[in-house]
ROKE-304182 format. One record per residue (C-alpha): residue number from 1; residue in one letter; x, y, z. Coordinates in steps of 0.001 Angstrom, whole numbers. Layout:
<sites>
+-----+----+---------+---------+---------+
:   i : aa :      xx :      yy :      zz :
+-----+----+---------+---------+---------+
: NUM :  A :       X :       Y :       Z :
...
+-----+----+---------+---------+---------+
</sites>
This chain:
<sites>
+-----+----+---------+---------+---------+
:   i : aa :      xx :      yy :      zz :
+-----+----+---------+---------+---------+
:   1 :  X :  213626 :   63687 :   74935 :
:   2 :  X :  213795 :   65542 :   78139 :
:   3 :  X :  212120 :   68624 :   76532 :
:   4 :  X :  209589 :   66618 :   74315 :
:   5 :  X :  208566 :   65390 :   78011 :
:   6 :  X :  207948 :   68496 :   79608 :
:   7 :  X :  206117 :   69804 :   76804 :
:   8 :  X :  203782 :   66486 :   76812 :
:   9 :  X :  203089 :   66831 :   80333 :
:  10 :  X :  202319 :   71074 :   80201 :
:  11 :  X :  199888 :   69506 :   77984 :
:  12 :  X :  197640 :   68462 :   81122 :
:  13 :  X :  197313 :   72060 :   82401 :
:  14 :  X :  195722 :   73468 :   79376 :
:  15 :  X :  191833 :   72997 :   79105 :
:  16 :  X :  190908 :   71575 :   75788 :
:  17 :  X :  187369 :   72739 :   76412 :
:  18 :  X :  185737 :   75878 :   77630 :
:  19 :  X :  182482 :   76268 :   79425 :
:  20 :  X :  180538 :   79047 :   78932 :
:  21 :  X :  176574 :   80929 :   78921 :
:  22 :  X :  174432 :   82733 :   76727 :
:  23 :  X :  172898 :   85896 :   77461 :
:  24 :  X :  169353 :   85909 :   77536 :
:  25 :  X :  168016 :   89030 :   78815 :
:  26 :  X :  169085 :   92835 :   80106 :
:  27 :  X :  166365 :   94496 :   82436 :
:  28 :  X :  167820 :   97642 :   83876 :
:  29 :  X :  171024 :   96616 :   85093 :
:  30 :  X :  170431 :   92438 :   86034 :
:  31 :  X :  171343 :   90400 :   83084 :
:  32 :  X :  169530 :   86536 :   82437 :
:  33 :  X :  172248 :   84216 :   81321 :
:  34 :  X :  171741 :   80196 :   80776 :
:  35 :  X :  173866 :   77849 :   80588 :
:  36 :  X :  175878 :   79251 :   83473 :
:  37 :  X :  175307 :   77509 :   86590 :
:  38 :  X :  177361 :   79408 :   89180 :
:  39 :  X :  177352 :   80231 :   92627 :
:  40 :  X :  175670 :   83420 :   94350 :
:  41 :  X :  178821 :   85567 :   94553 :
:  42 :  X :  181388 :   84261 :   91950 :
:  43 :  X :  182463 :   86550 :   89150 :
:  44 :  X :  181841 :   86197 :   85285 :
:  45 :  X :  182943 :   87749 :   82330 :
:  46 :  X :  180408 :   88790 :   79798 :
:  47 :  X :  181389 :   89750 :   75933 :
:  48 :  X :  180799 :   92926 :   74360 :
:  49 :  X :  180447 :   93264 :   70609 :
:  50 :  X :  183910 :   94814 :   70536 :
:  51 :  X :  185522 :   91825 :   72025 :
:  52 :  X :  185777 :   93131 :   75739 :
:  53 :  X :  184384 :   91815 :   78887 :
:  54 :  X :  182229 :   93332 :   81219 :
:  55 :  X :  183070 :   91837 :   85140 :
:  56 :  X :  179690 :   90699 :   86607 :
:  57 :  X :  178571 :   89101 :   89854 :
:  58 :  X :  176125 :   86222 :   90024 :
:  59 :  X :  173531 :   87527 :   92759 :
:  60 :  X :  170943 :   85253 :   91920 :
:  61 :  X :  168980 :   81868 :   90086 :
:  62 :  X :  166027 :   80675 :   88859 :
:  63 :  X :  166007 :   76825 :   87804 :
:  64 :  X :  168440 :   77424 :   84644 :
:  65 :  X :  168687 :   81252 :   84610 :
:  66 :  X :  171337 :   82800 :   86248 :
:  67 :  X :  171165 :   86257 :   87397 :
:  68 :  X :  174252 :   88905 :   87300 :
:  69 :  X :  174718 :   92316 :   87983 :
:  70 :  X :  177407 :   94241 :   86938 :
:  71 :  X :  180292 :   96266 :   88514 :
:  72 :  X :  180168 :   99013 :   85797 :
:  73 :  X :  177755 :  100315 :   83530 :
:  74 :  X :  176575 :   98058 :   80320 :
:  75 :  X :  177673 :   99370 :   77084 :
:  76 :  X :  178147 :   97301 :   74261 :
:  77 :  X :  176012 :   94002 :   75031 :
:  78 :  X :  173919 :   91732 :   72459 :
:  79 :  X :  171610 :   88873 :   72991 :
:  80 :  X :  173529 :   85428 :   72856 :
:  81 :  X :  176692 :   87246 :   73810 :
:  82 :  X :  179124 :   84739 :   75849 :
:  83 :  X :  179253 :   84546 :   79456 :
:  84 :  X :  182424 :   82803 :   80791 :
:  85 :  X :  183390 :   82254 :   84364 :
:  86 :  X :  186464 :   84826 :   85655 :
:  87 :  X :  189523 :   83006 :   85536 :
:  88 :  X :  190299 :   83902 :   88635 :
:  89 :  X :  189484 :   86071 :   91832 :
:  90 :  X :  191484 :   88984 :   92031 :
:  91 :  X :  193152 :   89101 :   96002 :
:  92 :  X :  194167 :   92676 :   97670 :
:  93 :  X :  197714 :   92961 :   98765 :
:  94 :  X :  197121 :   95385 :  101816 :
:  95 :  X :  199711 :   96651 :  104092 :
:  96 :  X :  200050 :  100176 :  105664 :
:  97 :  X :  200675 :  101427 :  101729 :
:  98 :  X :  197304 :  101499 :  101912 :
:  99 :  X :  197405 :  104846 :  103820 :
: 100 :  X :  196703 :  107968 :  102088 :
: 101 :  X :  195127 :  106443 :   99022 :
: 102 :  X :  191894 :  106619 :   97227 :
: 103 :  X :  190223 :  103185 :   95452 :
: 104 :  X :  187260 :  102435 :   94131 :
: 105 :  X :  184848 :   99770 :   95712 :
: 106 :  X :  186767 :   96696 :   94382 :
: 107 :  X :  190117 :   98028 :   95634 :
: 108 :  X :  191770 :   99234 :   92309 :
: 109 :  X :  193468 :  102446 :   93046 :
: 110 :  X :  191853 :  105657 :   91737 :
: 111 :  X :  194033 :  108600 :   92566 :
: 112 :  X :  196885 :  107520 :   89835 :
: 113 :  X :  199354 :  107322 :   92232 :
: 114 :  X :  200512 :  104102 :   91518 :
: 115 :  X :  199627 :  100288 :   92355 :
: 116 :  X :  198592 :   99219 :   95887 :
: 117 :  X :  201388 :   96884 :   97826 :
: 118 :  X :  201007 :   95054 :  101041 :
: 119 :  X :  202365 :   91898 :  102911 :
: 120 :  X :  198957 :   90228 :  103059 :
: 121 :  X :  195818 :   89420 :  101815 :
: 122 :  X :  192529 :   91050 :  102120 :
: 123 :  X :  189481 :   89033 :  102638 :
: 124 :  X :  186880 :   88765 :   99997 :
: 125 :  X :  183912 :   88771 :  102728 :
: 126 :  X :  183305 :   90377 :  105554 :
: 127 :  X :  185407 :   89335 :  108297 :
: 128 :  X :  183219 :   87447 :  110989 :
: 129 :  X :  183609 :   88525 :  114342 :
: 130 :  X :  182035 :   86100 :  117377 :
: 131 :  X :  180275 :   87803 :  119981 :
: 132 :  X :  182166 :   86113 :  122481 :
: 133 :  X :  185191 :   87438 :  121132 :
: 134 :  X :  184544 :   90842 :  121384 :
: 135 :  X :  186706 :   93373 :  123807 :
: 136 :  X :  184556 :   94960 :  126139 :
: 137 :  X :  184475 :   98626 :  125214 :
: 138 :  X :  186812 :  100771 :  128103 :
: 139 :  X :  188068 :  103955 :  126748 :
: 140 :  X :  187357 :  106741 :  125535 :
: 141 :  X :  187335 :  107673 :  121740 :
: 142 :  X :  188459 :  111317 :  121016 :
: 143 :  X :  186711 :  112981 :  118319 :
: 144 :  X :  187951 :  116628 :  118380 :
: 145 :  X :  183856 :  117593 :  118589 :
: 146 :  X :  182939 :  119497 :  121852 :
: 147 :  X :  179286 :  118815 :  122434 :
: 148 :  X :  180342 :  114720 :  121252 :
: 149 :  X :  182979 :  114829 :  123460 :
: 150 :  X :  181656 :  116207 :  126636 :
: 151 :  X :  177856 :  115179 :  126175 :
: 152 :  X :  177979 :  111953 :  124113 :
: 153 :  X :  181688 :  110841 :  124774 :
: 154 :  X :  182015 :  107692 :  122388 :
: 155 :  X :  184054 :  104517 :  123344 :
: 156 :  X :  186867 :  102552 :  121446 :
: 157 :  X :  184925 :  100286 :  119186 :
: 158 :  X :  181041 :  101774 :  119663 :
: 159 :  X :  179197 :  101929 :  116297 :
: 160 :  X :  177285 :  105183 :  116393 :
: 161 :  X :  174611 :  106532 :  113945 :
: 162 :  X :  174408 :  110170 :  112671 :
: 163 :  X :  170876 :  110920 :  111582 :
: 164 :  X :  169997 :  113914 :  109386 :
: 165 :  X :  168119 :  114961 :  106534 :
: 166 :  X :  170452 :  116694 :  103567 :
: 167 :  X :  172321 :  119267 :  103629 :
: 168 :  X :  172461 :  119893 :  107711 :
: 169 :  X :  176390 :  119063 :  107931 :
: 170 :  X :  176763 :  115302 :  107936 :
: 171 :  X :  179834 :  115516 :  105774 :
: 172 :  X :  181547 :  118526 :  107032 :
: 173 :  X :  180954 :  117254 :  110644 :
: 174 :  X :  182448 :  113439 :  109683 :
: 175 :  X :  185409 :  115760 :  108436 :
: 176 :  X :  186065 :  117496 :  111450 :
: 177 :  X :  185711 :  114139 :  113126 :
: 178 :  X :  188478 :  112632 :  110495 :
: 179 :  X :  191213 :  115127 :  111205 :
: 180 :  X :  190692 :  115472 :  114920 :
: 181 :  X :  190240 :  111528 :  116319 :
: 182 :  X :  192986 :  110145 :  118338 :
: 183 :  X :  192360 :  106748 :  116007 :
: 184 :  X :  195625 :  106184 :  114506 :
: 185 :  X :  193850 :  104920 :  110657 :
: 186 :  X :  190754 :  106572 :  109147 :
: 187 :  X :  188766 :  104815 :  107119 :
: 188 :  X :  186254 :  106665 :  104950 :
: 189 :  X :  183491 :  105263 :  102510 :
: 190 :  X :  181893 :  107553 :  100316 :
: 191 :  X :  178856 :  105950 :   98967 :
: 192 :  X :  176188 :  107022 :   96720 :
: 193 :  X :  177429 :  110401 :   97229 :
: 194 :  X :  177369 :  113308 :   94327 :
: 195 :  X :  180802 :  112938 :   92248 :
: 196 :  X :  181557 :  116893 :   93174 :
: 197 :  X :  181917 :  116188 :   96811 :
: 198 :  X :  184477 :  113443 :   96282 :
: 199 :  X :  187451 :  115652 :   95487 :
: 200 :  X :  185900 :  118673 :   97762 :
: 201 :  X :  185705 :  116441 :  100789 :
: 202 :  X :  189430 :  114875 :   99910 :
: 203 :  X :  190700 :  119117 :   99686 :
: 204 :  X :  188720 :  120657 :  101808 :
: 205 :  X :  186930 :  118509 :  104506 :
: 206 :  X :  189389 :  115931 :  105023 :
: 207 :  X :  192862 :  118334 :  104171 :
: 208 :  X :  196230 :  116404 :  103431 :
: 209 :  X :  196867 :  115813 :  107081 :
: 210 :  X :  193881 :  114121 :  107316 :
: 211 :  X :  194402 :  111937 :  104150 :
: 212 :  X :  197930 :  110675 :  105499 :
: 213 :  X :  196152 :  108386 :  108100 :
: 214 :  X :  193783 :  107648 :  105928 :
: 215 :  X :  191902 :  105227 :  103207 :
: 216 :  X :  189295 :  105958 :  101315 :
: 217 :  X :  187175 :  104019 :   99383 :
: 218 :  X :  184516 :  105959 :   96536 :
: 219 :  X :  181575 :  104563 :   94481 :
: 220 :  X :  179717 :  107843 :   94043 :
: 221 :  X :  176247 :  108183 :   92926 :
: 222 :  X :  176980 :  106787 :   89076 :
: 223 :  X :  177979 :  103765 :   89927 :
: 224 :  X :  175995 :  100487 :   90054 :
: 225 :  X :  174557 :   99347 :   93004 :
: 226 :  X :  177034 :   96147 :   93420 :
: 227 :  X :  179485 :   98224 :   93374 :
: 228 :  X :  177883 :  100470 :   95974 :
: 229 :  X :  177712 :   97419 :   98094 :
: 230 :  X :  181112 :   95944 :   97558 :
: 231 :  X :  182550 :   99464 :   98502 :
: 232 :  X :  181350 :   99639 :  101982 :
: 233 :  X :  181911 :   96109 :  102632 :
: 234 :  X :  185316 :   96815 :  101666 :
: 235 :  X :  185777 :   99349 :  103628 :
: 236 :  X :  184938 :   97073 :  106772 :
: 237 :  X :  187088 :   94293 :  105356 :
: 238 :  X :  189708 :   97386 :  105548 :
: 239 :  X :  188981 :   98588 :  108643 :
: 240 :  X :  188623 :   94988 :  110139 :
: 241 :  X :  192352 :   94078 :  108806 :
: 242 :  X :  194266 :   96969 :  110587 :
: 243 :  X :  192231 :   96838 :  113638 :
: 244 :  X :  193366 :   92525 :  113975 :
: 245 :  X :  197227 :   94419 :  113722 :
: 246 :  X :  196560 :   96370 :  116804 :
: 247 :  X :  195928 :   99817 :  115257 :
: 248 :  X :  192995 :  102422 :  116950 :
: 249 :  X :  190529 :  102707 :  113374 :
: 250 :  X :  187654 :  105274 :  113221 :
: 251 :  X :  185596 :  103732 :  110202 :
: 252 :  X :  183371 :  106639 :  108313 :
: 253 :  X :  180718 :  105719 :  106261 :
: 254 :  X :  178963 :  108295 :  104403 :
: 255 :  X :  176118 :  106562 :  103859 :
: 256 :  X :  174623 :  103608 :  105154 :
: 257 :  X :  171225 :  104866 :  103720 :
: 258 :  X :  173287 :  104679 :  100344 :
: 259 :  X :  174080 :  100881 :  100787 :
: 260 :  X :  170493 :  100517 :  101864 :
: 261 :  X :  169226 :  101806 :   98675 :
: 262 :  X :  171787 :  100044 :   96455 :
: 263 :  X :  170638 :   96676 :   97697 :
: 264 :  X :  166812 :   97728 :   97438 :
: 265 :  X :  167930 :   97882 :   93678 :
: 266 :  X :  169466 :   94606 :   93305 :
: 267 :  X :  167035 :   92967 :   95445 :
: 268 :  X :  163629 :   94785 :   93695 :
: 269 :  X :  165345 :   93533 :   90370 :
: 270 :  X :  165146 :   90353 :   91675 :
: 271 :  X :  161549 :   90117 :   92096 :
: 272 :  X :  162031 :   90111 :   96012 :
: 273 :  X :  158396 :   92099 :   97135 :
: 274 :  X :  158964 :   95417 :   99039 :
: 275 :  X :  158205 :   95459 :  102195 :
: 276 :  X :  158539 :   98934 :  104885 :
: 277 :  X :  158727 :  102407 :  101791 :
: 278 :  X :  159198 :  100196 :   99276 :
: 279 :  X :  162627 :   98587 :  101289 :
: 280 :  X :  162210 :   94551 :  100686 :
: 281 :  X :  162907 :   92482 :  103865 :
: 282 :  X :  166755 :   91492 :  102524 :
: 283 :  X :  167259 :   95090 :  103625 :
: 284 :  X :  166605 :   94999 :  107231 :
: 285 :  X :  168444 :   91705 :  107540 :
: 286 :  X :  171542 :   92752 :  105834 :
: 287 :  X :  172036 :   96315 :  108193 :
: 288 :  X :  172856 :   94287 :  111273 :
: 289 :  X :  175190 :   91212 :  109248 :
: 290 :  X :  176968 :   94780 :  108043 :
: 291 :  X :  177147 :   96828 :  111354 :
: 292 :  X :  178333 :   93766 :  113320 :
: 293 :  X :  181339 :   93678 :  111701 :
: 294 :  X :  182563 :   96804 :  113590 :
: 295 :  X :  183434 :   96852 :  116942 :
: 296 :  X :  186599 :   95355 :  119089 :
: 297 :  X :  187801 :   91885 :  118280 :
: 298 :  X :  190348 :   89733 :  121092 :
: 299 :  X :  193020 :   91558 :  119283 :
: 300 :  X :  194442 :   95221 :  121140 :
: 301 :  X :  193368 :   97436 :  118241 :
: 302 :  X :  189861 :   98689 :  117916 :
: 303 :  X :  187165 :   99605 :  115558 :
: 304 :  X :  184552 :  102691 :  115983 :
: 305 :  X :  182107 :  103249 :  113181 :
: 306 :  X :  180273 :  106098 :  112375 :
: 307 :  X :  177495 :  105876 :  109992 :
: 308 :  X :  175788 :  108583 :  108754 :
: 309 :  X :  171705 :  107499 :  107816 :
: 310 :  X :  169813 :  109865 :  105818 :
: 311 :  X :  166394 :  110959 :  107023 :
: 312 :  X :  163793 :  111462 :  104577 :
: 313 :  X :  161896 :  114579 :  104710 :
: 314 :  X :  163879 :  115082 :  108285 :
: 315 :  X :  161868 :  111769 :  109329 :
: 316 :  X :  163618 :  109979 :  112633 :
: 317 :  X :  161388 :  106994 :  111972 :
: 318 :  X :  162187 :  106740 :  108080 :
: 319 :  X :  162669 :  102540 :  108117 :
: 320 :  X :  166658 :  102845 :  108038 :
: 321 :  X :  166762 :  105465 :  110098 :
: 322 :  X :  164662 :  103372 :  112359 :
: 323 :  X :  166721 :   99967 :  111882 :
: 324 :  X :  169708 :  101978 :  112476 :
: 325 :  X :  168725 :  103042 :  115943 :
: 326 :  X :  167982 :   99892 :  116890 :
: 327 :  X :  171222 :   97946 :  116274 :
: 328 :  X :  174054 :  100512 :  116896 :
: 329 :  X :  175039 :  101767 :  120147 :
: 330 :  X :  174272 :  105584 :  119600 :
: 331 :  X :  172661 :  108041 :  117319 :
: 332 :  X :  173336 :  111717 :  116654 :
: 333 :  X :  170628 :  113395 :  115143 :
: 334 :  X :  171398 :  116794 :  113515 :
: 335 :  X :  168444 :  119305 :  113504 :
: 336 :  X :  167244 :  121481 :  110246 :
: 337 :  X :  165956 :  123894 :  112429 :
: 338 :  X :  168953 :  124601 :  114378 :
: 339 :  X :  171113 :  124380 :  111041 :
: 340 :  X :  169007 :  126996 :  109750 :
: 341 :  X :  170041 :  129389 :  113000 :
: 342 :  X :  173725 :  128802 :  111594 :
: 343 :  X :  173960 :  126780 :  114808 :
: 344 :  X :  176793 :  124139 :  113575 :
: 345 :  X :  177162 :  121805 :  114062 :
: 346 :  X :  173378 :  121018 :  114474 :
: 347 :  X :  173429 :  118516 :  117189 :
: 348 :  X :  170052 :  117774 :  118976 :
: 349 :  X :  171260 :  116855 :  122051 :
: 350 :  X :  167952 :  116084 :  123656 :
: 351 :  X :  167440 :  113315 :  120912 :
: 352 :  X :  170607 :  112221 :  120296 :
: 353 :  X :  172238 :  109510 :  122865 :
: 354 :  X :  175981 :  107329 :  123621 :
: 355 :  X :  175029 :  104232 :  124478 :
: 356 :  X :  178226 :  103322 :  125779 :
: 357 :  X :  179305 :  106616 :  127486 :
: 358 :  X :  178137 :  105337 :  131041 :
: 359 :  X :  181326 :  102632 :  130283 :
: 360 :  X :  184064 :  105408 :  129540 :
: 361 :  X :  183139 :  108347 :  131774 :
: 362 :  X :  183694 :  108988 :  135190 :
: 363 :  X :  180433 :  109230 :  137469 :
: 364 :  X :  181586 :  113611 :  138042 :
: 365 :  X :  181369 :  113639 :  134208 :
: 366 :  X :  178217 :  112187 :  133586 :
: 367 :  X :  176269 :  113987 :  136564 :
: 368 :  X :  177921 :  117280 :  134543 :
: 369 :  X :  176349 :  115882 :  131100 :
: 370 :  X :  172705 :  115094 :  132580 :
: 371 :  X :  172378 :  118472 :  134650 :
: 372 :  X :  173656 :  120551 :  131291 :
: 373 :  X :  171068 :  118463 :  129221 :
: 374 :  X :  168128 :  119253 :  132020 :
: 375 :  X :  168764 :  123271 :  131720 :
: 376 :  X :  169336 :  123304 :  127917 :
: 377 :  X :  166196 :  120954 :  128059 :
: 378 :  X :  163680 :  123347 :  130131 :
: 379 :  X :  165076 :  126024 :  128341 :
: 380 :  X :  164015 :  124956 :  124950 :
: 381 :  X :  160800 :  124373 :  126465 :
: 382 :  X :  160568 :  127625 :  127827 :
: 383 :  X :  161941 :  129518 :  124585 :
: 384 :  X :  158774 :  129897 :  122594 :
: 385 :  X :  157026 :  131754 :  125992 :
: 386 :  X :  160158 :  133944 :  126098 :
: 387 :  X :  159425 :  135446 :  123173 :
: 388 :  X :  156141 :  136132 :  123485 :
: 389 :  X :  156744 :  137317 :  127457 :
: 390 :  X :  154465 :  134944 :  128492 :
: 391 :  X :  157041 :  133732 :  131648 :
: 392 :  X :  157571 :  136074 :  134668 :
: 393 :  X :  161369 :  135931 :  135799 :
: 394 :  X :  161067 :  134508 :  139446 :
: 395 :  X :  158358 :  131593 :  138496 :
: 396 :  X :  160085 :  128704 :  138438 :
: 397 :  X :  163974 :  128911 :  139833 :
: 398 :  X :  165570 :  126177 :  137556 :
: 399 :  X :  164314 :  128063 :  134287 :
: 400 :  X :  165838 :  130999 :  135571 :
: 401 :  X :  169155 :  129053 :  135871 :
: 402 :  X :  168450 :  127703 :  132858 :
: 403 :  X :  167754 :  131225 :  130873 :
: 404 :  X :  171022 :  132357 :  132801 :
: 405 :  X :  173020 :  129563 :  131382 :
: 406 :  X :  171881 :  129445 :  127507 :
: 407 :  X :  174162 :  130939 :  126396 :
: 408 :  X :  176940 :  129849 :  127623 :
: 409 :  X :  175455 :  126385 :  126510 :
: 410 :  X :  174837 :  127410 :  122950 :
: 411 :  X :  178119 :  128759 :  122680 :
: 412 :  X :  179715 :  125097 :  124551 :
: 413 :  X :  177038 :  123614 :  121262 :
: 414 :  X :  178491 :  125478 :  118516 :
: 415 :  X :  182123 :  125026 :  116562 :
: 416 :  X :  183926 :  126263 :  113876 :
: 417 :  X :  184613 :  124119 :  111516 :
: 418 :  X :  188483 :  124651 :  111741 :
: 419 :  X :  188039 :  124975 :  115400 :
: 420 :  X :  188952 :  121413 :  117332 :
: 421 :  X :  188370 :  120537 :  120732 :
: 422 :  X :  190399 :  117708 :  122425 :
: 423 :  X :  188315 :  115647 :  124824 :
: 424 :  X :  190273 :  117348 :  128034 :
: 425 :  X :  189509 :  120856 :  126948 :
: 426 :  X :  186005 :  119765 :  126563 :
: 427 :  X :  185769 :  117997 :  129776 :
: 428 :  X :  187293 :  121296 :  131039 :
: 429 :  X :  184638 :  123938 :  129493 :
: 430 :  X :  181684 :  121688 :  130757 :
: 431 :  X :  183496 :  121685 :  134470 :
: 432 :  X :  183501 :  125069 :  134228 :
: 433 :  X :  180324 :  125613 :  132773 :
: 434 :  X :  178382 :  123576 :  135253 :
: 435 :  X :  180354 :  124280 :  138175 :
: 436 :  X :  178038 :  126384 :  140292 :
: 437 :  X :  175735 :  123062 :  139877 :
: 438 :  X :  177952 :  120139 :  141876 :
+-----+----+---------+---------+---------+
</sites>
């Protein structure tokens, strides 16, 4: 009798009816399903004609429509096929296992070396962070990058922008950055980037010492946008998690301008109307709610991002270039021309700026930054005239000083890609450099 009970009351646990939707529709990647009613952000499960599901993410209604958008591509989809909720919402273990692995933007390990472990649970959102709760930024972040270091020194928990156009060295530069920092955990989103340069920048940019204190988190180019979009929100969640345990975190994300673009897709599917280059409004809003998950919490650990933000046609006020800029606490722009001197890497100092240098530097230091920037300044003015010996030696005494000091300041500039810098030796070069100027 004892067993008959047990079996009678199991009985309660198993649903004796199942809801589920119909597809309507498939335009592009969004998929129309009725009879569905779900909320914006839970998962589904939609049939394929070979009895497999394909994991979707409701991302939008209209009266009895419901809109999804899948995490992979659709292949294998008919009209009327079901549409059932997901049984459940899959939670991360995290822990430091997490270091030196490779996962895809919904966490599921890519680099087959086994499942992912870890004493607790990753959030499914990004972590909110008051503003009142934010640690004042106090020390200095070491980057292993001379000119960075010693002309736009970055703080513990600054989010900084690095502007270019393609193919000027964003990558190779967030390398160098990856294997040099003084952060104790990298974490490094490659988004919307070519396949190819995901195993070249694991080999070659990043290196194995690199990769030990590091995660990264891929959803090249192929992908679909949700996916693109869940990846670099991951890679905050990531980020945010070890920084609340007390650990220094450099966050990379390669590129923002990616994300940008992959939510211009879901959005323009949607039938939201574009707004600044064809970017809808839900763009623009979503950058900052992103961005301001970086930065230092109350706990002892810290966050620094770095976002690199592709410049159209080399365009500094390209709309997300522009957004950028105005809600991070830096930029770096990286000049074409100066790439194309096989000047690397191709920092514009005179447009690029640390917001938050004034907060980690000592007053000697900066006075050494701004009189180095005001002779590599008149001397680019001066340059073109040079050339054409249209300035007389003995005109103007600062240009002298500053045609005497070039270059020595576009040798302080340039770097070998192998070559690393620690922010004392660079503090100590731009002593030296400047010396005679005190």
């Amino acid at each position: 009798m004892k067993g008959l009970e047990q079996a009678l009351s199991s009985l309660g646990e198993i649903p004796f009816s199942q809801d589920f939707g119909k597809l309507c529709r498939v335009t592009g990647l969004l998929m129309e399903v009725s009879g569905c009613p779900l909320a914006i952000g839970e998962r589904c499960e939609v049939e394929t004609v070979d009895k497999k599901r394909i994991i979707a993410e409701v991302v939008g209604f209209n009266r009895e429509l419901t809109y999804l958008m899948p995490l992979h591509s659709l292949t294998g989809l008919r009209s009327g096929a079901r549409v059932l909720p997901a049984t459940q919402h899959p939670r991360l273990a995290i822990g430091p296992e997490w270091l030196g692995r490779v996962v895809n933007g919904v966490g599921v390990p890519i680099d087959e070396k086994g499942p992912l472990t870890g004493n607790a649970t990753l959030a499914h959102q990004l972590p909110p962070l008051s503003a009142l709760q934010r640690r004042p930024i106090s020390a200095p972040l070491d980057v292993g990058i001379r000119a960075i270091n010693g002309l736009l020194t970055l703080g513990r928990g600054q989010r900084v922008g690095l502007m270019a156009g393609s193919g000027v060295g964003k990558s190779v530069l967030l390398g160098m950055m990856a294997r040099a920092t003084d952060a104790q955990i990298v974490v490094v989103g490659l988004i919307g980037e070519r396949g190819r340069e995901v195993n070249e920048f694991l080999l070659h940019t990043l290196g194995e010492e690199g990769l030990k204190k590091a995660v990264v988190v891929v959803a090249p180019a192929d992908e679909s946008p949700l996916m693109r979009l869940k990846a670099t929100e991951l890679c905050h969640a990531i980020a945010a998690f070890f920084r609340d345990q007390g650990y220094h975190v450099l966050l990379m994300i390669d590129s923002l301008t990616r994300y940008a673009m992959a939510q211009r897709e879901i959005a323009l599917s949607l039938g939201e109307a574009p707004a600044t280059k064809g970017y809808p409004a839900s763009v623009f809003s979503l950058i900052p709610r992103l961005v301001e998950t970086a930065g230092n919490s109350s706990s002892e650990g810290s966050l620094t991002a770095i976002y690199t933000v592709l410049a159209e046609g080399d365009d500094q006020q390209d709309p997300i270039v522009d957004a950028a800029r105005a809600v991070l606490d830096g930029h770096i722009v990286l000049s074409r021309a100066l790439a194309e001197m096989g000047h690397f890497p191709a920092i514009d100092i005179g447009q690029s700026v640390s917001r938050c240098m004034g907060l980690v530097t000592t007053a000697e230091h900066r006075h050494q930054a701004r009189v180095f920037k005001r002779y590599y300044s008149r001397y680019q003015e001066i340059k073109p005239m040079i050339a054409l010996g249209g300035y007389v030696s003995g005109a103007d005494p600062e240009v002298d000083r500053a045609m005497h000091l070039a270059p020595a300041m576009s040798q302080f500039l340039q770097q070998a890609d192998q070559q690393l810098s620690t922010l004392d030796q660079s503090l100590v070069q731009l002593s030296s450099l400047m010396q005679d100027q005190q």
